[in-house]
N, C-alpha and C positions, 0 to 999 in steps of 0.2 A: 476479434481474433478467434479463431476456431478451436474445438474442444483440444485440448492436447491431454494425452494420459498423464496419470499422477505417478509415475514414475520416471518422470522426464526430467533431471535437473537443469534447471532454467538457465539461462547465460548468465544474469546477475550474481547468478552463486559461485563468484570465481575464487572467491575464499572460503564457501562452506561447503559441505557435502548432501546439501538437501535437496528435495525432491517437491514437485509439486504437490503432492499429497501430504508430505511433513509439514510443510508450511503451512498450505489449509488447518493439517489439524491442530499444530501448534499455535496458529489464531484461534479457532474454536475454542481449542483447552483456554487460552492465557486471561489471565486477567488483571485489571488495573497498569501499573508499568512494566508487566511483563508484555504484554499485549500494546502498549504504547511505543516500548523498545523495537519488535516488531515491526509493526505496522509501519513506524517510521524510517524502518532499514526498509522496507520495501518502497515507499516515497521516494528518498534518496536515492535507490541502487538499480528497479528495474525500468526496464524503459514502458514511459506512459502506459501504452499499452496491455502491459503487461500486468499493470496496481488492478484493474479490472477483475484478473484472474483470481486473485485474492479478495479485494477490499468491495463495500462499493460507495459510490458515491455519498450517501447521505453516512455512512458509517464514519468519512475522512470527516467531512462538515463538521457532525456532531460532536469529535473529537478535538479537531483542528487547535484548538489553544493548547490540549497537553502533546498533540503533534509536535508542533511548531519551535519547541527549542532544541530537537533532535534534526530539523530537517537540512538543517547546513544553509547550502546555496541553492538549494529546493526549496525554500520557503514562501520565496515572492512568488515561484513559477504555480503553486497551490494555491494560494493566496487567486491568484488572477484565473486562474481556472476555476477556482470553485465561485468565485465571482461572477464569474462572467454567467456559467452556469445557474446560478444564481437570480441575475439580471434575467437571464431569458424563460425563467420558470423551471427551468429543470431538475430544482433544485428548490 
């Protein structure tokens, strides 16, 4: 996906008022399950694509266990992603 400015509120955010740049920085800032709470509303809410803009891969991985009881019906779809990736070294 290409550079978007941080003043762009993303599609996902149809019930918040945030901006690419809050986001980023309220991952930077958060920590423990404030940053879990997070991370996992962005799993769940934008599309694929989109978790890049924020996360990255090996950050989800690392994570992945205190992810995973917020992710819903996202959870297998991480799950086999980060697997797969995984599987092929990417990871």
């Amino acid at each position: 996906m290409n550079a978007i400015a941080d003043d762009v509120v993303p599609s996902f955010c149809w019930d918040r008022n945030l901006t690419i740049g809050q986001i980023r920085r309220d991952l930077r800032d958060a920590t423990g399950f404030e940053w879990v709470r997070l991370a996992s509303w962005i799993l769940r809410e934008a599309p694929t694509g989109d978790v890049w803009l924020f996360l990255r891969p090996e950050e989800v991985q690392v994570n992945l266990r205190d992810l995973e009881p917020f992710l819903g019906r996202r959870r297998e779809f991480w799950r086999y992603i980060l697997g797969a990736w995984h599987e092929l070294g990417r990871l």
